[in-house]
Steps between C-alpha positions, in 0.01 A plus 500: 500500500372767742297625259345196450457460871357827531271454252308185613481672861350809360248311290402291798487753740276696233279191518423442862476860574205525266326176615515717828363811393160255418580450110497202310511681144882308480301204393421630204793738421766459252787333684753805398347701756609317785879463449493942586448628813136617671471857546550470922878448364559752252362817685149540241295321769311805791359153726624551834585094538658504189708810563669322839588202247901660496671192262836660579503303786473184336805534288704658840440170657626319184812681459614513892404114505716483180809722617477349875400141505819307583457204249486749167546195291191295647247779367299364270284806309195316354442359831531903624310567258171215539557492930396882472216413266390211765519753767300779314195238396543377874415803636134549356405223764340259286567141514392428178670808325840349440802532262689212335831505306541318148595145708173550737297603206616214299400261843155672531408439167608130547277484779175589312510159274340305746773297596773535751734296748387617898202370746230593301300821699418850460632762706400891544611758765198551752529780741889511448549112535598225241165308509364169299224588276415152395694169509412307147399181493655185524834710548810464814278830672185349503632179618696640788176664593577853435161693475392864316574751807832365638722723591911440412736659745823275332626362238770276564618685762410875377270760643266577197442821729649692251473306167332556188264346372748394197788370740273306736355299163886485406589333810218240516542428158756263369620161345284185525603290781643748718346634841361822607437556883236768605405584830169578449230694756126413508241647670390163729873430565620656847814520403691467060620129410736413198357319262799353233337503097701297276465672133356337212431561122178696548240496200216658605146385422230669332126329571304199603144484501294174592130426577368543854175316578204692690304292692112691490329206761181434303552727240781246342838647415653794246881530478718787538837561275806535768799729345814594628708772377784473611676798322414773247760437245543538143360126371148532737323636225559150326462288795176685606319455175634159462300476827219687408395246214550213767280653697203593283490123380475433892193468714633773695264795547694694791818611564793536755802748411797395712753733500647459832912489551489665135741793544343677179623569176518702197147794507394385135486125571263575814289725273496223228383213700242770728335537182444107486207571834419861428290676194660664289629866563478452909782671647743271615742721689578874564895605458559861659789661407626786730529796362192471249151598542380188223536174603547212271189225546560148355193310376418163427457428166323153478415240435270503802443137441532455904311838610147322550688235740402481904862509610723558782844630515755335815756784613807499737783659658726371188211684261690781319544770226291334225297217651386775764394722182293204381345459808402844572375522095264201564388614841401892394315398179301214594519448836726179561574418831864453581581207760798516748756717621638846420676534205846628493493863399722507176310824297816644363616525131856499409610544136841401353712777362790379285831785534739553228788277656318193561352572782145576605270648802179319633346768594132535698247680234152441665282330736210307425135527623175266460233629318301637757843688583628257779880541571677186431824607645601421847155447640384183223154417487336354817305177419088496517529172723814479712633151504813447687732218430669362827842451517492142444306490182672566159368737254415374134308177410479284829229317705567734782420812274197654713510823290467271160201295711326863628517655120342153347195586807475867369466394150210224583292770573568766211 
């Protein structure tokens, strides 16, 4: 048993200890190597940082917790063994660099089908606080008015202070027709209100698109094709080029992207459909990778059938990760305007590792840059025209949408 133990510690201390020193070669490396210890812990290793890594201590506190704790019989090893690991990853400082035992793993993966019982919005750590990315639409966050920015200092009575990212989705989460109650901080609010969510079955939508009408005066009118992404998942490839043939048989001649309140997505799916408005072999996005000189450039790879289109993109606060990479793609190559707000900053890459016991890491691997080498991360992209939506105007498809009515302006006169 302890050698088991021992074991999985080694090989995960061997694994963060070299995503430290700058190298990501354990991406590609045979999975033997990481069950052994790194060289900081068997005495080959000269770096001064790794030389002060003493592991004795480690298995000091172990044993005196083992021989001294007064309920022997309550020790449970494995959960030793995986609250160490926790503890280790926690210590790199990175929210999104996290580590998940076979029963989270199993849960994360669940999460990634698209469907899921909660209040339907996505949440990030900004600046060290739980923070809504995006509420989705038609969902109990949207409707209770929760908006991309808010801050949440509780959850049902806990200080998310000092949660993860992982437990604070945990504890919002949860069976249909039960209630969640956040106390939640906004920038116009003197002082944090509650707002109580009741959870739903939350499927979350893809893309819309309808015809806007431009009114020219005397010149008569031309239409524009509205679409709203409202998520870079796996089946918008399909819905997009289901789309795309609606709208070639349209009248419309000019376009308006909407991706705001869409929290992003998987990298490939924003470089698919950024090849829908961009020529082929336009770089889409730059990943950098520390610790290597080359960095890896994504291009659009048609069709292109959109590329000669007059269009305008609508960004906001709840713009992340890969709706802000299609922004900044259309934006550096052919000069689209982006109408809004800010968008939300979210420029990091995490991979998922799978471990030999079930369990896995999500681990940060990169950060992502526009083509004209624009940091996504933590800053966003800052819109051409600012448009601010007041507090008592929804964002999405209403009457009162003054950033909608200021991009249809903009694209009268391209």
């Amino acid at each position: 048993m302890k050698k088991f133990l021992k074991n999985i510690i080694f090989g995960l201390v061997a694994f963060v200890l070299l995503a430290l020193a700058g190298g990501f070669g354990f991406l590609i490396a045979e999975k033997k190597t990481y069950r052994t210890p790194p060289a900081c812990l068997t005495g080959i290793s000269h770096e001064k940082d790794f030389a002060e890594a003493d592991f004795s201590i480690f298995w000091e506190a172990w044993r005196t917790a083992e021989n001294y704790f007064l309920d022997r019989n309550k020790i449970d090893y494995k959960k030793m063994v995986y609250g160490a690991v926790k503890g280790m990853i926690d210590s790199l400082g990175d929210p999104y660099t996290v580590f998940f035992d076979p029963k989270e793993t199993d849960e994360f993966n669940e999460e990634l089908s698209g469907k899921y019982e909660g209040v339907g919005m996505e949440v990030a750590i900004k600046k060290g606080v739980i923070t809504v990315v995006a509420p989705l639409e038609g969902t109990p966050a949207e409707k209770a008015g929760l908006r991309p920015k808010d801050k949440i200092i509780k959850i049902n009575g806990t200080l998310t202070n000092n949660l993860s990212l992982e437990k604070a989705v945990k504890l919002i989460r949860g069976p249909r027709g039960t209630t969640v109650t956040l106390l939640i901080s906004r920038s116009e609010w003197e002082t944090p209100r509650e707002v109580v969510l009741k959870r739903a079955l939350i499927k979350i939508p893809t893309l819309k698109w309808r015809l806007e009408e431009l009114d020219l005066g005397k010149e008569g009118k031309e239409y524009a094709a509205y679409i709203k992404i409202y998520q870079f998942n796996r089946i918008l490839t399909f819905e997009f080029a289901k789309a795309a043939e609606e709208i070639l048989k349209s009248p419309a001649k000019k376009l308006i992207l909407d991706v705001r309140n869409n929290p992003g997505g998987y990298l490939d799916i924003a470089q698919n459909i950024s090849g829908w408005f961009l020529k082929k072999g336009d770089v889409v996005v730059r990943e950098k990778f520390k610790g290597r000189d080359k960095e890896e450039i994504y291009r659009a790879k048609g069709p292109g059938i959109f590329a000669e289109y007059p269009a305008v993109v609508l960004i906001n606060e709840g713009t992340a990760s890969a709706a802000e990479i299609l922004a900044g793609a259309l934006r550096d190559n052919r000069g689209v305007k982006l109408v809004g707000e800010s968008s939300f900053g979210k420029g990091s890459v995490q991979q998922q590792l799978s471990l030999s016991d079930g369990s896995s890491l999500k681990v940060t691997v990169a950060r992502w840059f526009t083509p004209k080498g624009t940091s996504i991360d933590e800053k966003g992209l800052s819109p051409d025209i600012k448009v601010k939506m007041a507090e008592k105007q929804l964002f999405g498809d209403v009457k009162d949408d003054i950033q909608l009515k200021k991009a249809l302006m903009v694209l009268k006169n391209l």
